[in-house]
Short mmCIF file of the C-alpha atoms (twelve columns), coordinates in Angstrom:
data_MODEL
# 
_entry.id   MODEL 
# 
loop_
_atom_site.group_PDB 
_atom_site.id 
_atom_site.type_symbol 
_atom_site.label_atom_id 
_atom_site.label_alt_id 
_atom_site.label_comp_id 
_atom_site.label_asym_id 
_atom_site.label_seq_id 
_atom_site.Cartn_x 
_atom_site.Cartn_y 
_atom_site.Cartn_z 
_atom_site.pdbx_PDB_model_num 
ATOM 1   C CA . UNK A 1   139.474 175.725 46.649 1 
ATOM 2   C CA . UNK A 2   142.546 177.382 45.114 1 
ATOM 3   C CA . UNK A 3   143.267 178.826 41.581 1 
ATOM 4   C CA . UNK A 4   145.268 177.074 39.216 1 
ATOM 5   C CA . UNK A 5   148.189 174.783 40.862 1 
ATOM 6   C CA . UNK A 6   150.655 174.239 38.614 1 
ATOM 7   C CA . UNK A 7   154.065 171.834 39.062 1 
ATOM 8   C CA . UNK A 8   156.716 172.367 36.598 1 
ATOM 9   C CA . UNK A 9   159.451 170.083 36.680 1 
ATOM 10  C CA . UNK A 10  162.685 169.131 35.210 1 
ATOM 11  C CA . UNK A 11  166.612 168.934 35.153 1 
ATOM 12  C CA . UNK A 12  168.607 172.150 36.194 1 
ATOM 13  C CA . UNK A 13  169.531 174.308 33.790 1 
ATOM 14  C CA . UNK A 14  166.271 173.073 31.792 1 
ATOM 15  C CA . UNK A 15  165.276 176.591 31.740 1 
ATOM 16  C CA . UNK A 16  162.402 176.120 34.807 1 
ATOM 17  C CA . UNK A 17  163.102 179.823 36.152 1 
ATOM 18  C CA . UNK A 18  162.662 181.484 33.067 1 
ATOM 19  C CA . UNK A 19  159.259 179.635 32.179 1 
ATOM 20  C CA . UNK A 20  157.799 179.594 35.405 1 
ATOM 21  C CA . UNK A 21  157.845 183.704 35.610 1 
ATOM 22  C CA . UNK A 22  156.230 183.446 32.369 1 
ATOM 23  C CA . UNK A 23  153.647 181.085 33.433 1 
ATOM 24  C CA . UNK A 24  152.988 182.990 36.445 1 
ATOM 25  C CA . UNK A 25  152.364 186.069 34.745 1 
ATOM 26  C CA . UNK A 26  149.936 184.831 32.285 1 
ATOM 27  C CA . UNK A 27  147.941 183.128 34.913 1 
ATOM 28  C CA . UNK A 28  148.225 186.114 37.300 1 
ATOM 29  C CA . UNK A 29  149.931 183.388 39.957 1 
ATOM 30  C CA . UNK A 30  152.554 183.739 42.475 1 
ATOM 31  C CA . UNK A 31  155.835 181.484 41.910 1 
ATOM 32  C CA . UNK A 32  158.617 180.129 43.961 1 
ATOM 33  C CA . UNK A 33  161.316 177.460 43.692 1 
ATOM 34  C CA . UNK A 34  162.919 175.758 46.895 1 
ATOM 35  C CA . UNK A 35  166.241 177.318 45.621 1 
ATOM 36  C CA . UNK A 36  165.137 180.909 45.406 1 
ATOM 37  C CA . UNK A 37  163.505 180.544 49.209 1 
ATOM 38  C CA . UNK A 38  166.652 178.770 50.515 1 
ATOM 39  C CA . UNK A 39  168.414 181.644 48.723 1 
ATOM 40  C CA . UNK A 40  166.155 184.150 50.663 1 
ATOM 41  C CA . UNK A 41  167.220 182.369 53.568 1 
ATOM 42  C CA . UNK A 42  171.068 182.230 53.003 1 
ATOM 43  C CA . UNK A 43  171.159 186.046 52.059 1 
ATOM 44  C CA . UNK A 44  169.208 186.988 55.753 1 
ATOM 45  C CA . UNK A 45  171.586 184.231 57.359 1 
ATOM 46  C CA . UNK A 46  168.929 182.591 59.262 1 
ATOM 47  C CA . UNK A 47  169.562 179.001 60.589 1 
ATOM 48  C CA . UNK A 48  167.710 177.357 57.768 1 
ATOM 49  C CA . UNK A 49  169.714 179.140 54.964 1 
ATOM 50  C CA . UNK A 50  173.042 178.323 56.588 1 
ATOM 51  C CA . UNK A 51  171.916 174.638 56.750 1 
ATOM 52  C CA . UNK A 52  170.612 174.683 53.263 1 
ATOM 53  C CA . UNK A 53  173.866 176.178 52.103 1 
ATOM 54  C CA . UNK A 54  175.949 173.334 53.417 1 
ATOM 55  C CA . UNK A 55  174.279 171.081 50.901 1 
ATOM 56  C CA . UNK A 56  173.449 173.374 47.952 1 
ATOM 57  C CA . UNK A 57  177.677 173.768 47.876 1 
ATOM 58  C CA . UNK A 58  178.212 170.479 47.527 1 
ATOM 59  C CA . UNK A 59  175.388 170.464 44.611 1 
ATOM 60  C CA . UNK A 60  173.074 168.271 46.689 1 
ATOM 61  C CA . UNK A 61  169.187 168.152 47.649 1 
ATOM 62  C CA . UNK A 62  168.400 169.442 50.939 1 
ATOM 63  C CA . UNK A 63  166.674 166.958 53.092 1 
ATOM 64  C CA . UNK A 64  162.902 166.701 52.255 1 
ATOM 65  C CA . UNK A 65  161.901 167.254 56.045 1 
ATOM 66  C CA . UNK A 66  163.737 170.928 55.458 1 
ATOM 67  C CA . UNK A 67  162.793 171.588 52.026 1 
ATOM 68  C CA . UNK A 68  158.583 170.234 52.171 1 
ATOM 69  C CA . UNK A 69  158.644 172.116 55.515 1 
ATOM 70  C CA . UNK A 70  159.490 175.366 53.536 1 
ATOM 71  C CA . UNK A 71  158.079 175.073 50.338 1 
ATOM 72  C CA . UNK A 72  154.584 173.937 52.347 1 
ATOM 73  C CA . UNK A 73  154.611 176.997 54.435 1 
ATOM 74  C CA . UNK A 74  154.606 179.263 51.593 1 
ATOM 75  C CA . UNK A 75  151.910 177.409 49.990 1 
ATOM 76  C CA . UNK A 76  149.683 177.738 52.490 1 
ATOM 77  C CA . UNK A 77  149.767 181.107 52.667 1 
ATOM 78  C CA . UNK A 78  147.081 183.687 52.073 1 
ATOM 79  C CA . UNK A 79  149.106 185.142 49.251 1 
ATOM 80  C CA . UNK A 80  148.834 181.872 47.308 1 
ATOM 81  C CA . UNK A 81  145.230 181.389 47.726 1 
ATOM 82  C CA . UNK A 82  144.681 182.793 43.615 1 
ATOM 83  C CA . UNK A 83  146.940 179.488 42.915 1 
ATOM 84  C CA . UNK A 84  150.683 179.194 42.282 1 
ATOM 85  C CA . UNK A 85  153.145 177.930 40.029 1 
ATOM 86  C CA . UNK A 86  155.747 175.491 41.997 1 
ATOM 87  C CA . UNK A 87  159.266 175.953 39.866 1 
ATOM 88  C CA . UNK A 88  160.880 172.449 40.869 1 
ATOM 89  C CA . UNK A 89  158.981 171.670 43.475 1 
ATOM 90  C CA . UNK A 90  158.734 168.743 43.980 1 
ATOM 91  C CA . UNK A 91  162.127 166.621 43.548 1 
ATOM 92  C CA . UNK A 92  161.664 163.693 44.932 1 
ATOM 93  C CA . UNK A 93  158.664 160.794 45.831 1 
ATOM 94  C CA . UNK A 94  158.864 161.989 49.193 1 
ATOM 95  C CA . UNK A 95  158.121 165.527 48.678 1 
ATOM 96  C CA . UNK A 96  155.444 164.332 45.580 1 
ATOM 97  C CA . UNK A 97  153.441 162.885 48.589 1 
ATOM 98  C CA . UNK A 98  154.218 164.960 50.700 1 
ATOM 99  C CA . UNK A 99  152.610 167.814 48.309 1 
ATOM 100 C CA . UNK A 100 149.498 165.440 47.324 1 
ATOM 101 C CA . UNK A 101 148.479 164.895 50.646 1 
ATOM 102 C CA . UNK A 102 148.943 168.863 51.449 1 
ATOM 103 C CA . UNK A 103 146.561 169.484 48.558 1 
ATOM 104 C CA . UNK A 104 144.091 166.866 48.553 1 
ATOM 105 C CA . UNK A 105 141.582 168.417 50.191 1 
ATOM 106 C CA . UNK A 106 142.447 171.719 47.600 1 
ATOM 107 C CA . UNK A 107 141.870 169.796 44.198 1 
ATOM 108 C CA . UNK A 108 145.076 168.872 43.882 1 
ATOM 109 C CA . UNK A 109 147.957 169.908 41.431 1 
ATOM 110 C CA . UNK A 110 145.660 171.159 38.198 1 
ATOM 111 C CA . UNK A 111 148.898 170.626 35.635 1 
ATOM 112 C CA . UNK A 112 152.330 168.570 36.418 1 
ATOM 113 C CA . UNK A 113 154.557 170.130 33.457 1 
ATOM 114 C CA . UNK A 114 158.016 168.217 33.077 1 
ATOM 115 C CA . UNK A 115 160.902 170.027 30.750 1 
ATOM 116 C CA . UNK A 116 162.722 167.335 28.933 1 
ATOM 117 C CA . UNK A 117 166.546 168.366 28.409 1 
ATOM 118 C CA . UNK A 118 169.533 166.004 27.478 1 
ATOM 119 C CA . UNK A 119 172.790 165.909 29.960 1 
ATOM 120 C CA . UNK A 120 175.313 167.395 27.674 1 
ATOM 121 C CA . UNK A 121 172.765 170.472 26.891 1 
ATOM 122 C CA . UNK A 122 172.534 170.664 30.792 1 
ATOM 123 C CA . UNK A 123 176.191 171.020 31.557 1 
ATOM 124 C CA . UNK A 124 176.815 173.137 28.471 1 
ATOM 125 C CA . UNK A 125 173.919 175.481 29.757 1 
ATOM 126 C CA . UNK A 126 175.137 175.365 33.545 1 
ATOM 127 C CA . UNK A 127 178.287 175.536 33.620 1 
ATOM 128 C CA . UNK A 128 178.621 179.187 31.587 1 
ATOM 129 C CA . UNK A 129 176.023 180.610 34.147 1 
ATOM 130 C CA . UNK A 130 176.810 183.685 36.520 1 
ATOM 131 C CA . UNK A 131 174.757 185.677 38.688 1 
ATOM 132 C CA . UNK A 132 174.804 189.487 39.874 1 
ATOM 133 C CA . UNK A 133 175.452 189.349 43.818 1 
ATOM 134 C CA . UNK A 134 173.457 192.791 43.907 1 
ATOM 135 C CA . UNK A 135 170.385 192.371 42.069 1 
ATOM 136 C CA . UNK A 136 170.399 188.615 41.252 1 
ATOM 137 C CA . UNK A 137 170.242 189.300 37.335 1 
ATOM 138 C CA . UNK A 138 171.764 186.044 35.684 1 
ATOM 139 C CA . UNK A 139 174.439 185.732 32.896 1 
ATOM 140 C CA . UNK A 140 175.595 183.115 29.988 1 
ATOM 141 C CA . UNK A 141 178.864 183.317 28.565 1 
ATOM 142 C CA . UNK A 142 176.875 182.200 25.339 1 
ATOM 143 C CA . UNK A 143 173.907 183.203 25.676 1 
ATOM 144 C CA . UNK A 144 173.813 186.071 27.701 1 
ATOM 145 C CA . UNK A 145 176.836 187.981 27.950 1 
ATOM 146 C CA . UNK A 146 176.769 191.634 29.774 1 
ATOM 147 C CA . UNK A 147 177.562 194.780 28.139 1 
ATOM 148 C CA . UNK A 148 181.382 194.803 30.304 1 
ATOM 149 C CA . UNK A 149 182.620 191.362 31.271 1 
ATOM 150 C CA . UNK A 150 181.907 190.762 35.157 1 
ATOM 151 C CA . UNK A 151 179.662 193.562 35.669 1 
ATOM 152 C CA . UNK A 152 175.700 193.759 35.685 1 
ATOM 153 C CA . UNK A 153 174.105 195.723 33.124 1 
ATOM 154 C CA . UNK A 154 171.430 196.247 35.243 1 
ATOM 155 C CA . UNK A 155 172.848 197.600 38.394 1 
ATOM 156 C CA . UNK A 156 176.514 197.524 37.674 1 
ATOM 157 C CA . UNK A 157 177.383 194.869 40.345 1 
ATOM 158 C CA . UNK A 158 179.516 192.314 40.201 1 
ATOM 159 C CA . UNK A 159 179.069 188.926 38.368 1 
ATOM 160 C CA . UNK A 160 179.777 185.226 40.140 1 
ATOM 161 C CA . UNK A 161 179.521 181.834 39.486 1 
ATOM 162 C CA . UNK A 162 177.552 180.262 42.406 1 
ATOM 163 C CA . UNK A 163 179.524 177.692 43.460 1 
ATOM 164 C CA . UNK A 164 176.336 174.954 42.504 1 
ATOM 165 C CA . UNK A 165 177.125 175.900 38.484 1 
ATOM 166 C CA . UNK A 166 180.594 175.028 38.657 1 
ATOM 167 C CA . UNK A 167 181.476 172.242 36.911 1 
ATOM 168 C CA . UNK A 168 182.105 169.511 39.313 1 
ATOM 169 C CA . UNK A 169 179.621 171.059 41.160 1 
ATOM 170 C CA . UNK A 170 177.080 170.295 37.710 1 
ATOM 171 C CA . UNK A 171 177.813 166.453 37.111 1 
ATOM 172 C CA . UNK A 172 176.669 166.324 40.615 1 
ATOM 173 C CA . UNK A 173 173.742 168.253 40.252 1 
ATOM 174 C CA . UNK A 174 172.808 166.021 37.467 1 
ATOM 175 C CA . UNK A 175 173.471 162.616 38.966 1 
ATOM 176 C CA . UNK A 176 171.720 163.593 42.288 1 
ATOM 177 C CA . UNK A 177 168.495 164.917 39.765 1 
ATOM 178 C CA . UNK A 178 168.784 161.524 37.634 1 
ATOM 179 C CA . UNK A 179 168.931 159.403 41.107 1 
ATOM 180 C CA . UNK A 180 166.683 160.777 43.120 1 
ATOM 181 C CA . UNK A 181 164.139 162.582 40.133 1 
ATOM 182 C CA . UNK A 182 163.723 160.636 37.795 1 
ATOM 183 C CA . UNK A 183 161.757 158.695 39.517 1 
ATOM 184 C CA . UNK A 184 159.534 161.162 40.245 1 
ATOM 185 C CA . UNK A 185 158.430 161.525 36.586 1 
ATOM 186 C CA . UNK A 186 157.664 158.069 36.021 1 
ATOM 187 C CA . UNK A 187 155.081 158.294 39.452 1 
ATOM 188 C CA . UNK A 188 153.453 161.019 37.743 1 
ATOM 189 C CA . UNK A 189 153.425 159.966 34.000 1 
ATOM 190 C CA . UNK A 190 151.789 156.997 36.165 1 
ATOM 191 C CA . UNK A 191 149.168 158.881 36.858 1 
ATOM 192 C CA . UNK A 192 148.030 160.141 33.886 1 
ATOM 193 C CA . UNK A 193 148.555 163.866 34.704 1 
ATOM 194 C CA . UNK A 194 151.963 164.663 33.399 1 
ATOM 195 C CA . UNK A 195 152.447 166.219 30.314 1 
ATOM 196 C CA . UNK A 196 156.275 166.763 28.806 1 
ATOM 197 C CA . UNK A 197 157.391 169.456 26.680 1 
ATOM 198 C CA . UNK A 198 161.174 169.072 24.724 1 
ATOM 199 C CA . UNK A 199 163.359 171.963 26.591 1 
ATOM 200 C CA . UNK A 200 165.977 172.114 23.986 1 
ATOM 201 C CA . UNK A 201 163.837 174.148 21.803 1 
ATOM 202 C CA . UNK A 202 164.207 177.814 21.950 1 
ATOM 203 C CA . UNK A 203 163.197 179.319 24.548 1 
ATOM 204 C CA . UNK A 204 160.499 181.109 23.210 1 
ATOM 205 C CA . UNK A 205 158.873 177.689 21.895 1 
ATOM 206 C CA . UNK A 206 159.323 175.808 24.517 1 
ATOM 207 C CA . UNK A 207 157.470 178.685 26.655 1 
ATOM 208 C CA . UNK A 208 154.531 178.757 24.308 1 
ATOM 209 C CA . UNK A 209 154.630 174.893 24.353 1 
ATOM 210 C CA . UNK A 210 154.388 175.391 27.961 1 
ATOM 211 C CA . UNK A 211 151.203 177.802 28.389 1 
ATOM 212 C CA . UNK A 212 149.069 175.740 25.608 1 
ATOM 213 C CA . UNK A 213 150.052 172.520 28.143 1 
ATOM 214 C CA . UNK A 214 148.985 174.978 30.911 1 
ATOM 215 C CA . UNK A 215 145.563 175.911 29.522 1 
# 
């Protein structure tokens, strides 16, 4: 059987990334998100990140044939065997199903986290977001600023707005999430297993809200 499976879900721009690491490195767990793989994917330019780029650009989901395909591939690997933490995985019923009957014969998920955030906090926190293109370090114009506007503290690349966080781009994001999502909570509230933690917190709070939901 495998370690600890955890699901952490929620919104974008509910903060998922940040907690997930955290998670992860408490539990001693690997982590991945559909978006960072597909990300992987666009940066090598294989065929499945140019296809998942045509959708992410228009701030939509990428079909759940592509997207469970991926994200079950790298859950069945060895590397995963100590137990994982899924960051947004999964988004819809399909790929819910798709993941329980995947783990069945594993356990099952062991904790479905769900980050509660409103819509106006969500397009406040997504549309001020950049990104280095070198080393991938993200940005807020509020909350994050760098030391020189547009370049990376880190590495001293240069910072953009993917073109997902712009703000057309957002409202989409967020109708497509409260479509095709939402329902996704209520099927596992059904269940008895989810547990929901209020995102707009800081983020410290909500991260030790988080790991005490985890334990």
């Amino acid at each position: 059987m495998l370690g600890l499976k955890i699901l952490l879900l929620g919104p974008p721009g509910a903060g998922k990334g940040t907690q997930a690491t955290k998670i992860a490195e408490e539990f001693e767990v690997s982590q991945a998100s559909s978006g960072d793989l597909f990300r992987q994917h666009q940066r090598n330019n294989t065929e499945l990140g140019r296809l998942a780029r045509s959708f992410m650009e228009r701030g939509v989901l990428v079909p759940d044939d592509v997207t469970i395909g991926m994200m079950m591939e790298w859950v069945n690997a060895q590397e995963q065997a100590k137990g994982f933490v899924l960051d947004g995985f999964p988004r819809t019923l399909a790929q819910a199903e798709a993941l329980d009957g995947a783990l069945a014969e594993k356990g099952g998920a062991d904790r479905i986290l769900n980050i509660k955030v409103s819509e106006c906090e969500l397009i406040r926190r997504l549309s001020g977001r950049s990104i280095c293109r070198r080393c991938q370090r993200p940005y807020h114009q509020e909350f994050s600023t760098p030391r020189e506007p547009g370049t990376c503290d880190r590495c001293g690349g240069e910072l953009y707005q993917r073109d997902d966080d712009k703000p057309e781009a957002v409202k989409t994001r967020i109708r497509v999430y409260l479509e095709e999502s939402e329902p996704l909570v209520e099927y596992y509230r059904n269940t008895g297993r989810l547990k929901e933690i209020d995102g707009e917190d800081t983020i410290e709070h909500v991260g030790r809200a988080l790991l005490a939901a985890a334990k």
